[in-house]
C-alpha positions, 0 to 999 in steps of 0.5 A, a space after each residue: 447350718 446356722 443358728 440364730 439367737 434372740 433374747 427370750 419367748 414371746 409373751 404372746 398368749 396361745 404362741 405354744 412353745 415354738 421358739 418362731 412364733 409365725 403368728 407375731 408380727 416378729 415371727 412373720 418378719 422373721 420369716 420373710 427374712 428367712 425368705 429374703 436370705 433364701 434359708 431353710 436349714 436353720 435353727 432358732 434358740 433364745 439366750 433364756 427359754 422363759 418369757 420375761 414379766 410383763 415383756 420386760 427387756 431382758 436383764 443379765 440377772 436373768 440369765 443362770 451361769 448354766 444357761 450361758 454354759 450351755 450356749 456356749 456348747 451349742 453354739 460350737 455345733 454351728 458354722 454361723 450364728 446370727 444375733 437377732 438384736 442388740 442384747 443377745 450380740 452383747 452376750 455372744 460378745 461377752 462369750 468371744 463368739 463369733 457372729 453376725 448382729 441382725 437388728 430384732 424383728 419386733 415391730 417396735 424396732 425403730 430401725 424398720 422404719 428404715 426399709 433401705 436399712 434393713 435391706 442392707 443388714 440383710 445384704 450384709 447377712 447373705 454375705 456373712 453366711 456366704 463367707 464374703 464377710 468376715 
């Protein structure tokens, strides 16, 4: 099974406490993504479980010394993970966990205007679930 990690919530009013919110533009990408990797057994967490003030990128202070424990324990359960964006990489690199960096679905991510990037993240993914990436 694999796990994939973002920063934090969504700040989105009305969201519930889903960690995917299918009703985001984020969470929409997420899923076509899911599609695109042919994935259905997977698993999503956040480095925190608390949207930030006002949607502020996440900061390492927010972050408890307990969360991080506890990350690194379920992270152990999961043949691969996948980092949704730049912070949440940084983190797992910080615990010496193995993974995969995907850029984050938002929208505002520059990098989607880029499609052929994308696609070969994507590429780049299937590879590293498959054991063809190391």
């Amino acid at each position: 099974m694999i796990l994939f990690i973002g920063s934090n919530p969504s700040h989105v009013a009305g969201v519930g406490d889903t960690l995917v919110h299918t009703g985001t533009k984020s969470g929409n990408r997420f899923s076509q993504w899911m599609t695109a990797l042919n994935q259905t057994d997977y698993r999503v967490t956040n480095i925190v479980n608390f949207p930030t003030k006002n949607n502020r990128p996440l900061k390492l202070s927010d972050i408890s010394g307990s969360r991080l424990q506890e990350l690194i324990l379920e992270c152990a359960d999961y043949e691969k993970i996948i980092a949704l964006g730049t912070f949440p990489s940084r983190i797992l690199k910080s615990l010496y966990i193995k993974h995969f960096k995907l850029p984050h679905p938002s929208p505002t991510n520059r990098q989607h205007n880029k499609p052929e990037f994308i696609r070969e993240k994507l590429n780049e993914c299937k590879k590293y679930i498959t054991g063809e990436l190391l």
